[in-house]
C-alpha positions as CSV (number, residue, x, y, z in Angstrom):
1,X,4.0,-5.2,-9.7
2,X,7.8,-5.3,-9.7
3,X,11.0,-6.8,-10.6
4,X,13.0,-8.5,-7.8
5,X,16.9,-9.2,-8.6
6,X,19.0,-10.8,-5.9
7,X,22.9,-9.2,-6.1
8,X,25.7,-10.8,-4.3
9,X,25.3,-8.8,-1.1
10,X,21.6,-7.2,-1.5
11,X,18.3,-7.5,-3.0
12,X,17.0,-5.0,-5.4
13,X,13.0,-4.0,-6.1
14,X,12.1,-1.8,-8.8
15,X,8.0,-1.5,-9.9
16,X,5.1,0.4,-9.8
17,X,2.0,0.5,-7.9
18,X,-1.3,2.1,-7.5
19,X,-2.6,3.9,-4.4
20,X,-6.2,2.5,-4.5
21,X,-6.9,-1.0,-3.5
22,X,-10.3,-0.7,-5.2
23,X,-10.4,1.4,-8.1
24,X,-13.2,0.6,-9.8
25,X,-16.3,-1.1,-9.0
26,X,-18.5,-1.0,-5.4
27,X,-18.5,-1.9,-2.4
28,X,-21.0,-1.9,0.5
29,X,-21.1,-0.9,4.3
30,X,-23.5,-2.1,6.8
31,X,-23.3,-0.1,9.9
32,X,-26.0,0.4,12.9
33,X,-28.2,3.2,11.9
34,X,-30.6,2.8,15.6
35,X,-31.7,1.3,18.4
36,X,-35.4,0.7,19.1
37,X,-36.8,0.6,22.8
38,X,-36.8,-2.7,23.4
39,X,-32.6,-3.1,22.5
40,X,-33.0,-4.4,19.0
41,X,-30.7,-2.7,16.8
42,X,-31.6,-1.7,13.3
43,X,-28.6,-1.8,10.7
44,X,-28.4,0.7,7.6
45,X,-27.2,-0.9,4.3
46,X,-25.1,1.5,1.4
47,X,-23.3,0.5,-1.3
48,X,-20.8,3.3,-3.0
49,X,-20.0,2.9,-6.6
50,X,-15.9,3.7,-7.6
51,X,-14.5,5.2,-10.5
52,X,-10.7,6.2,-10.2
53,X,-8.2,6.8,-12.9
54,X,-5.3,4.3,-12.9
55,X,-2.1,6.1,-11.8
56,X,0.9,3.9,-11.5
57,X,3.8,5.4,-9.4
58,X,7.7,3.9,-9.5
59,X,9.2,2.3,-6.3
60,X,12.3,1.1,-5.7
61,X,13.6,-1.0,-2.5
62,X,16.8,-2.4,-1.6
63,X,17.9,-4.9,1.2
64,X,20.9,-5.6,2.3
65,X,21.8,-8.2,4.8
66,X,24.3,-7.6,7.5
67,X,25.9,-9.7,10.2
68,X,23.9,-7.8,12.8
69,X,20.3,-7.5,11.4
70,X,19.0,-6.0,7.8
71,X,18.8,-2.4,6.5
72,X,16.2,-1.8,4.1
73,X,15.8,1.6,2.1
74,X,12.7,2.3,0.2
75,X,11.8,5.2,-2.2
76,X,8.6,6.5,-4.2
77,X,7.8,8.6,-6.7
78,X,4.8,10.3,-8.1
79,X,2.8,9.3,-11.3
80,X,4.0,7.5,-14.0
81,X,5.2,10.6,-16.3
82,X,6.7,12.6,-13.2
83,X,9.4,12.0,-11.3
84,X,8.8,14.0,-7.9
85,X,10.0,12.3,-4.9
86,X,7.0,11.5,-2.7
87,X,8.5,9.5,0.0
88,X,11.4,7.7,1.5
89,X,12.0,5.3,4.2
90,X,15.2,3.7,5.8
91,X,15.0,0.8,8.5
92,X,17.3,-1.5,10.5
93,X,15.5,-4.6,12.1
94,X,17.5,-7.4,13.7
95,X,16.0,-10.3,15.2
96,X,16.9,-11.2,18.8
């Protein structure tokens, strides 16, 4: 979840956001467990139960369109009530 504001010359992101796609409830996995003689394969059901804490971490983004492509700079930051730098990542694309 963010905020997005559009500035004269770039475009600014600030937010937070949570690590785990699923974090709480189940999900299930059906993988082949073996094969019998004859080729018919026999398929193992499990379903895993979650239970993770919510831990929202800050972002920020900014993009700034130039005449020869976009550079994009990205940074995050740990949980919510610390503010150690846990990654950074600056691009240039341009489309051809």
């Amino acid at each position: 979840m963010g905020v997005k504001s559009q500035l004269p010359d770039a475009d600014l992101t600030i937010g937070v956001r949570n690590n785990y796609a699923l974090s709480h409830g189940t999900f299930s996995l059906m993988a082949p467990g073996r094969m019998l003689k004859d080729g018919t394969i026999l398929y193992d059901h499990k379903s895993y139960g979650l239970d993770r804490p919510v831990r929202l971490r800050l972002f920020i983004a900014m993009q700034h369109d130039t005449y020869g492509g976009t550079l994009s700079f990205g940074a995050s930051f740990g949980s919510w009530n610390r503010s150690d730098l846990e990654g950074v990542e600056l691009s240039f694309s341009r489309q051809f």
